[in-house]
C-alpha positions as CSV (number, residue, x, y, z in Angstrom):
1,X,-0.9,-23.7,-2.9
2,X,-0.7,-23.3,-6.8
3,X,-3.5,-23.8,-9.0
4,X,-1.2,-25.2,-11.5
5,X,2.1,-26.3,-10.3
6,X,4.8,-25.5,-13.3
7,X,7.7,-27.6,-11.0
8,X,6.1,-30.6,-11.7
9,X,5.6,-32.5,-15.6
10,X,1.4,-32.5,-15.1
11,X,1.7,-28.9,-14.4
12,X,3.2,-27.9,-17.1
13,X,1.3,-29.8,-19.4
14,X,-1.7,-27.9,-17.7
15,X,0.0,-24.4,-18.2
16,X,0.1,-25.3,-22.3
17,X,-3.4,-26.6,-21.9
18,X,-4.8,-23.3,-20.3
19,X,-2.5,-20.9,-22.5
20,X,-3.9,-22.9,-25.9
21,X,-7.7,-22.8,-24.2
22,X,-7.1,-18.9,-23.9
23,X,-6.0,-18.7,-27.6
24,X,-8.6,-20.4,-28.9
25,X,-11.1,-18.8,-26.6
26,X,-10.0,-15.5,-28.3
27,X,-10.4,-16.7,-31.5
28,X,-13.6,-17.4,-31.6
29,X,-14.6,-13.9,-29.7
30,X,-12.0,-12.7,-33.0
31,X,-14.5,-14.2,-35.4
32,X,-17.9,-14.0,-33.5
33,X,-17.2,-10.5,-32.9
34,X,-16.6,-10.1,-36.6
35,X,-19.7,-11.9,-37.6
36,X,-21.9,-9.8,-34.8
37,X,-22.8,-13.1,-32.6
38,X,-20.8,-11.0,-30.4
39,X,-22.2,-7.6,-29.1
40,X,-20.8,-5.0,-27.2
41,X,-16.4,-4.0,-27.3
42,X,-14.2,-6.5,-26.7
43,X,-10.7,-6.1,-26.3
44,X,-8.1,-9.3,-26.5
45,X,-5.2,-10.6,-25.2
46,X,-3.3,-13.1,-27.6
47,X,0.0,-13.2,-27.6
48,X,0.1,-12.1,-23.4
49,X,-1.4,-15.9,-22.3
50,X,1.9,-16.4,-20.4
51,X,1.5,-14.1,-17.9
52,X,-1.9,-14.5,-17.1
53,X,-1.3,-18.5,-16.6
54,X,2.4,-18.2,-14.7
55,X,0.4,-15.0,-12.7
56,X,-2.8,-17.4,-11.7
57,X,-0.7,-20.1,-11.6
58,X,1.0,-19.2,-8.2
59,X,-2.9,-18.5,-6.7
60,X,-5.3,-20.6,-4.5
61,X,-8.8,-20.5,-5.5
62,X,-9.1,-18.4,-2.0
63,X,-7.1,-15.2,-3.5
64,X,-8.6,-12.7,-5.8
65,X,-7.4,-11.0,-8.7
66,X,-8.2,-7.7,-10.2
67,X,-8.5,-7.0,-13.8
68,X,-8.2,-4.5,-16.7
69,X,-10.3,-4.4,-20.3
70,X,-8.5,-7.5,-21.5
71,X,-9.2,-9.7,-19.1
72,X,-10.3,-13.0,-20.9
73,X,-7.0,-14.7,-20.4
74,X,-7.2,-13.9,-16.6
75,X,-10.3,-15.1,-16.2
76,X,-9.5,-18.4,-17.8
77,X,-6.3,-18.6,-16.2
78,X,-7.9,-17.9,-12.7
79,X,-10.0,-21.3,-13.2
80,X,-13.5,-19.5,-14.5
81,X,-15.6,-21.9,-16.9
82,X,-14.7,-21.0,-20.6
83,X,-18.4,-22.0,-21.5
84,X,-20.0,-19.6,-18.8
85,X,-17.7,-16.9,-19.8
86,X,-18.3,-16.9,-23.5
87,X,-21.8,-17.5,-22.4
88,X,-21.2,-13.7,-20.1
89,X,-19.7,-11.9,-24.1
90,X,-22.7,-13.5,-26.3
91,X,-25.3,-11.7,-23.3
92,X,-27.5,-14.7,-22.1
93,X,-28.7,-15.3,-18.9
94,X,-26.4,-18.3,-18.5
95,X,-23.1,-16.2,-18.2
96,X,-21.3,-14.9,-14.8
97,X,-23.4,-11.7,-14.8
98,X,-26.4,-13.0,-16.3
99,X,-25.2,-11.9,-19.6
100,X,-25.1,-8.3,-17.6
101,X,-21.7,-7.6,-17.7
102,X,-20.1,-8.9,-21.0
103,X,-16.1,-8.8,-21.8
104,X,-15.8,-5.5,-19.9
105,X,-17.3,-6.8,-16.7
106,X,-16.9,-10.2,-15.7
107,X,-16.5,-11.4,-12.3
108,X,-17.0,-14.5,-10.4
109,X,-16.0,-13.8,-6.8
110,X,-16.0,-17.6,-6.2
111,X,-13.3,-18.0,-8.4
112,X,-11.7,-15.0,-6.8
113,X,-12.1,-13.1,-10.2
114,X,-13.2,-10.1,-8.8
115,X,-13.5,-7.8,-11.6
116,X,-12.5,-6.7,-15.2
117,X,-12.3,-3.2,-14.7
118,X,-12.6,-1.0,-18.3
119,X,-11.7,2.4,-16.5
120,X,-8.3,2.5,-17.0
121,X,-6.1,1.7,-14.1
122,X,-9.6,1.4,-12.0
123,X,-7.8,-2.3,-11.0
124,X,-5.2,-0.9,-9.3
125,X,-6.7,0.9,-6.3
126,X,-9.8,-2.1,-6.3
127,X,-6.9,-4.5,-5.7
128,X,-5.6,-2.2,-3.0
129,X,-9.0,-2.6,-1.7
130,X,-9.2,-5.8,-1.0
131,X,-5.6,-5.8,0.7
132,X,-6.9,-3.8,2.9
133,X,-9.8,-6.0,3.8
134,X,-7.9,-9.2,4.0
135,X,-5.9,-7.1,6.6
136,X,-8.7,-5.5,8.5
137,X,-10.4,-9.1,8.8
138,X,-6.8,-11.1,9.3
139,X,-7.5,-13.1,6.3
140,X,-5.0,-14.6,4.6
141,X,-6.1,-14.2,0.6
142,X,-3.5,-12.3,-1.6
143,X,-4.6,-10.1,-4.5
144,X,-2.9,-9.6,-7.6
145,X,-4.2,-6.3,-9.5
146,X,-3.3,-6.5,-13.4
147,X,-2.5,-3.6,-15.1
148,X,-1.5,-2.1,-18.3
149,X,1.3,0.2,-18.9
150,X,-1.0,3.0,-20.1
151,X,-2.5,2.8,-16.2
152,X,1.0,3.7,-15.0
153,X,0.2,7.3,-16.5
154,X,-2.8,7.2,-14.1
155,X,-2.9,9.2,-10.7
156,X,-5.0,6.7,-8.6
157,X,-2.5,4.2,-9.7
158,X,-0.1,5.6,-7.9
159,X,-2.1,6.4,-5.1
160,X,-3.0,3.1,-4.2
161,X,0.2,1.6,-5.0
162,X,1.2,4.3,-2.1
163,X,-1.7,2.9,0.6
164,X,-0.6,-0.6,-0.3
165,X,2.8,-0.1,0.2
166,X,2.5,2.2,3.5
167,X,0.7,0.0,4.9
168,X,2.2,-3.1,3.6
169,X,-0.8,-5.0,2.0
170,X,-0.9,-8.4,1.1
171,X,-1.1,-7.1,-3.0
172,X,0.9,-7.9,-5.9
173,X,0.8,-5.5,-8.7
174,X,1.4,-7.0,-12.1
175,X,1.8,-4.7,-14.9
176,X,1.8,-6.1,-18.6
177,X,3.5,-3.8,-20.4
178,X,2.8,-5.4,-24.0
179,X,4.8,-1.8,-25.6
180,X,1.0,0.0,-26.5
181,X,-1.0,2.4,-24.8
182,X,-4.1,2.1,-27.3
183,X,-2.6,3.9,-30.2
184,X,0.5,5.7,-28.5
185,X,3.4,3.5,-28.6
186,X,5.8,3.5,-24.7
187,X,8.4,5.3,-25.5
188,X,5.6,8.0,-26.5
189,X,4.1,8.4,-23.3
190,X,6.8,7.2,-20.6
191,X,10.1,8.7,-19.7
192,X,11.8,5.8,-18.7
193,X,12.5,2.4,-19.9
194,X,11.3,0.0,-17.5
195,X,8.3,0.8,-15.5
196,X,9.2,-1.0,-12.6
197,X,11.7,1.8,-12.0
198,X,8.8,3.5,-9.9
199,X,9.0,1.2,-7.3
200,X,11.8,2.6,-5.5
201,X,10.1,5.9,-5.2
202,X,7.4,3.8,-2.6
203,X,10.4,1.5,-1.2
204,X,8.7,-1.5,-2.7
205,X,10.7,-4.4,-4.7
206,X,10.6,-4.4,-8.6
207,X,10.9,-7.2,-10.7
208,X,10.9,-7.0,-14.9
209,X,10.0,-10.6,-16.2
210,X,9.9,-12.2,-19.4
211,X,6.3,-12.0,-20.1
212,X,6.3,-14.5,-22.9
213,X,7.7,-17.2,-20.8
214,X,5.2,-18.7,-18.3
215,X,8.0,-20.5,-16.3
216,X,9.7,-17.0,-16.0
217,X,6.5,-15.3,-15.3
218,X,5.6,-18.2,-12.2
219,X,8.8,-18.2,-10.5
220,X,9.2,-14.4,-10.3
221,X,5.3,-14.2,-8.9
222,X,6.0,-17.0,-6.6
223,X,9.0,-14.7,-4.4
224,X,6.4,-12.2,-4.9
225,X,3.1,-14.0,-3.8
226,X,5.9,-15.3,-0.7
227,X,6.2,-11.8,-0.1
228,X,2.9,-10.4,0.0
229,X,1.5,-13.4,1.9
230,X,3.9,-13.1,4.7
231,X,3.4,-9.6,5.6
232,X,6.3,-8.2,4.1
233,X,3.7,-6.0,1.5
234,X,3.5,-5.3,-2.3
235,X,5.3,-6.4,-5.4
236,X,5.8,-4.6,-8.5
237,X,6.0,-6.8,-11.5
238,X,6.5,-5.8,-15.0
239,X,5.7,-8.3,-17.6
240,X,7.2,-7.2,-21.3
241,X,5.0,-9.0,-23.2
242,X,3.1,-7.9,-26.7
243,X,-0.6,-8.3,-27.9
244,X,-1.1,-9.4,-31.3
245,X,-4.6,-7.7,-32.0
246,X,-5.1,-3.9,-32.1
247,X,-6.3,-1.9,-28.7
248,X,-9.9,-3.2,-29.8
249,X,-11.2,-5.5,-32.3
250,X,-11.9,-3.2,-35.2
251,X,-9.0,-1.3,-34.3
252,X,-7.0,-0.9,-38.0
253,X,-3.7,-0.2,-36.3
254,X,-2.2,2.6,-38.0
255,X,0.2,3.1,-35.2
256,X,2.4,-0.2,-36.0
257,X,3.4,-2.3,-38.8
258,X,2.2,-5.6,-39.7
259,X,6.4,-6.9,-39.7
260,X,6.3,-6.2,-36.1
261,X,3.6,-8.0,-35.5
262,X,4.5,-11.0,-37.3
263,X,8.5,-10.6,-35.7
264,X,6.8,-11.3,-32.3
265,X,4.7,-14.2,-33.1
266,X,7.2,-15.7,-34.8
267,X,10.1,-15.2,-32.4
268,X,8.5,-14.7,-29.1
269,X,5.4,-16.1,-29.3
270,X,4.3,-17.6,-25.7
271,X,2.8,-21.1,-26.4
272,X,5.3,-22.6,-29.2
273,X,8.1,-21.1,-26.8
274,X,6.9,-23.0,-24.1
275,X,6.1,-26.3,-26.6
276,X,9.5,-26.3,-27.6
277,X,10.6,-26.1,-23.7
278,X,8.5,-29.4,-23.0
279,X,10.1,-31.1,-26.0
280,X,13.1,-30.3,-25.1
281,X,12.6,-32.0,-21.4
282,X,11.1,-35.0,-23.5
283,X,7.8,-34.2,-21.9
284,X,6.1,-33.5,-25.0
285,X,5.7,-34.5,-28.5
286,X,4.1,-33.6,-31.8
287,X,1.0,-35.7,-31.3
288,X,0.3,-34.7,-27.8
289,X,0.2,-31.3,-28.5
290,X,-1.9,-31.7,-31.6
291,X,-3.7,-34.0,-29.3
292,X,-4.0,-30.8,-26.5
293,X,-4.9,-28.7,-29.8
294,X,-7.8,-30.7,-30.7
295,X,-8.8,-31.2,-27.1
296,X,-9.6,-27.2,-26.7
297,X,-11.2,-26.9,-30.5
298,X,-13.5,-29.1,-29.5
299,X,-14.7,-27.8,-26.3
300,X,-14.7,-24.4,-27.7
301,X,-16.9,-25.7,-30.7
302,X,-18.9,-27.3,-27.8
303,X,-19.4,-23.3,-25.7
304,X,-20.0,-21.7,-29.0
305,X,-22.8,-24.2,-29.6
306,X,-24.3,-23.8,-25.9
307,X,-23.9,-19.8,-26.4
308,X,-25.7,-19.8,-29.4
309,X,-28.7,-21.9,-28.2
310,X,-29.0,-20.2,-24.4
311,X,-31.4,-17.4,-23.8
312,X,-31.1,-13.8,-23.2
313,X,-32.5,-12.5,-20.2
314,X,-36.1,-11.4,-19.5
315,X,-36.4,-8.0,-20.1
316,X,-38.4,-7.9,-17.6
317,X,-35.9,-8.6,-15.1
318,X,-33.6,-5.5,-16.2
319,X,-34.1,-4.2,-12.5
320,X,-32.8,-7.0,-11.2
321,X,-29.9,-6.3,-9.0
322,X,-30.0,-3.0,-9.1
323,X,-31.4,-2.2,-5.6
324,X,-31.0,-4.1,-2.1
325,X,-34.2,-3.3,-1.0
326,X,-37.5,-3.4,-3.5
327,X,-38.1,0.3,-4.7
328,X,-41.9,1.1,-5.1
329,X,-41.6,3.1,-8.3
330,X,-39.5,0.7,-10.0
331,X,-41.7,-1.9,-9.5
332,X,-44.8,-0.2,-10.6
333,X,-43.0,0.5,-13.9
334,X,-41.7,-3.1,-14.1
335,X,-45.3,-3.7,-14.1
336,X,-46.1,-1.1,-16.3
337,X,-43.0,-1.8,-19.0
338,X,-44.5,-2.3,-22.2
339,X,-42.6,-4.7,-24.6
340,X,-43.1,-2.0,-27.3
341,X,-41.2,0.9,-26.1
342,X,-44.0,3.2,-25.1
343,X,-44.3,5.5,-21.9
344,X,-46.2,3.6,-18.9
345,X,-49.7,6.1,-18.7
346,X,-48.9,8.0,-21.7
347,X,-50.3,7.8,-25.3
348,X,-50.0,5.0,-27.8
């Protein structure tokens, strides 16, 4: 059933692999974005690689998973190509959208990846969605609709959370709580301390997880995946967890102190957590790490390469996609489109 299988030594190697592949993935969106290879907003996730791996982890290629802004490290996790996705942020036609979409809006339903959603909290009910189609149809695919726990503030949140419940979906909702709404800190904008609280109020189970330990993270989503797959309906997990960047990259963080930031990745930080677990089982040492370490540099180096070189889209094929059927006025100004920005018929 698992994509990666954390109860077995290989699996957990490949946990550490995809968590360091995520972290280096983000850093060079970090610096890209910095040097404008990258256009567009993107929003990133280091320092919350656990939970997407021990979430995906638990998944067949067959389920889906929604997603939120910050979705790089689900995607990744969820077994999408790291060179086709960076591919998707730099805007060239080799990317999952076709360089359409960029960080905000990848999806590759083949890899169940359904969506990064940037309306906040838009995952939940699109998650809720496609419970109720794997029901309606008698499929047996489970969804797992990430949140943040700004969303939680959001009313179709708990509306769908409601459907999914009532009707006892085959859905798990994961919440990563990493203690920021943007620029408002929890405490600021919830009344209670653990999110997960609201699960009694729709008779659903609750579960708070470590989110910085993947092996924590996979064996709580594995009751819940049992769960949801077996009719029995909907989880609600909270992952505490922490990002390290601000709410955006350009984001100058006047809402926390540079201490804190440092105090997490020093003490909680996913990936050397989970390094020093493996050496501790004797399944792991220095120079295989720095061996896994070098291993994703390289094949990032390699996707930056690739994105650089591949080609933007034809302008001319900005219609494409749009409509199902051919519409005669879009096509007569397709053919009418001048490269130069003038009015088709009107005046140089």
């Amino acid at each position: 059933m698992s994509t990666i299988d954390l109860q077995t030594a290989d699996g957990r190697h490949e946990a550490l692999r995809t968590m360091l592949l995520i972290r280096e993935f983000e850093n060079r969106v970090r610096d890209r974005f910095a040097d404008n290879e990258i256009p567009g907003f993107v929003h990133l996730s280091q320092g919350q690689e656990a939970v997407a791996v021990g979430t995906c982890g638990v998944l067949d290629v067959d389920d889906y998973v929604t997603s939120t802004h910050r979705a790089h490290g689900h995607s990744i996790a969820k077994g999408l190509d790291p060179e086709i996705l960076l591919a998707e942020l730099y805007g060239k036609e080799t990317g999952y959208c076709r360089g359409r979409g960029g960080s905000m809006h990848v999806a590759e339903l083949d890899q169940g990846m359904l969506g990064a959603q940037p309306i906040v909290g838009a995952s939940v009910p699109l998650a809720t969605g496609a419970g109720i189609t794997a029901q309606v149809r008698d499929e047996d695919w489970v969804t797992v609709g990430f949140c943040g726990d700004g969303s939680v503030a959001a009313g179709q949140v708990h509306e769908a959370i409601n459907l999914a419940a009532t009707w006892q979906l085959p859905v798990v909702f994961v919440i990563e709580n990493n203690q920021y709404s943007e620029g408002m800190v929890f405490d600021e904008q919830h009344n209670i301390e653990d999110l997960v609280d609201m699960a009694a109020a729709y008779g659903l189970p609750g579960e708070i997880v470590d989110g910085q330990d993947v092996t924590a993270v996979y064996e709580t989503m594995q009751d819940a995946y049992e769960r949801a797959a077996s009719g029995e309906g909907p989880t609600i997990v909270e992952a505490k967890t922490y990002r390290y960047r601000g709410h955006f990259e350009g984001d100058e963080e006047p809402y926390r102190d540079e201490e804190e930031v440092k105090r997490w990745q020093n003490q909680h930080d996913p990936i050397e957590n989970f390094r020093e677990d493996l050496a501790d089982r004797g399944e792991l040492t220095d120079e295989e790490f720095e061996s896994l370490e070098a291993e994703v540099v390289d094949r990032m180096d390699a996707a930056v390469e690739r994105a650089r070189d591949d080609d933007f889209p034809d302008p001319d094929a900005a219609y494409d996609d749009v409509f199902d059927e051919p519409v005669p006025e879009v096509e007569l100004f397709r053919e009418q489109l001048r490269a130069d920005g003038g009015v088709p018929g009107g005046e140089d």
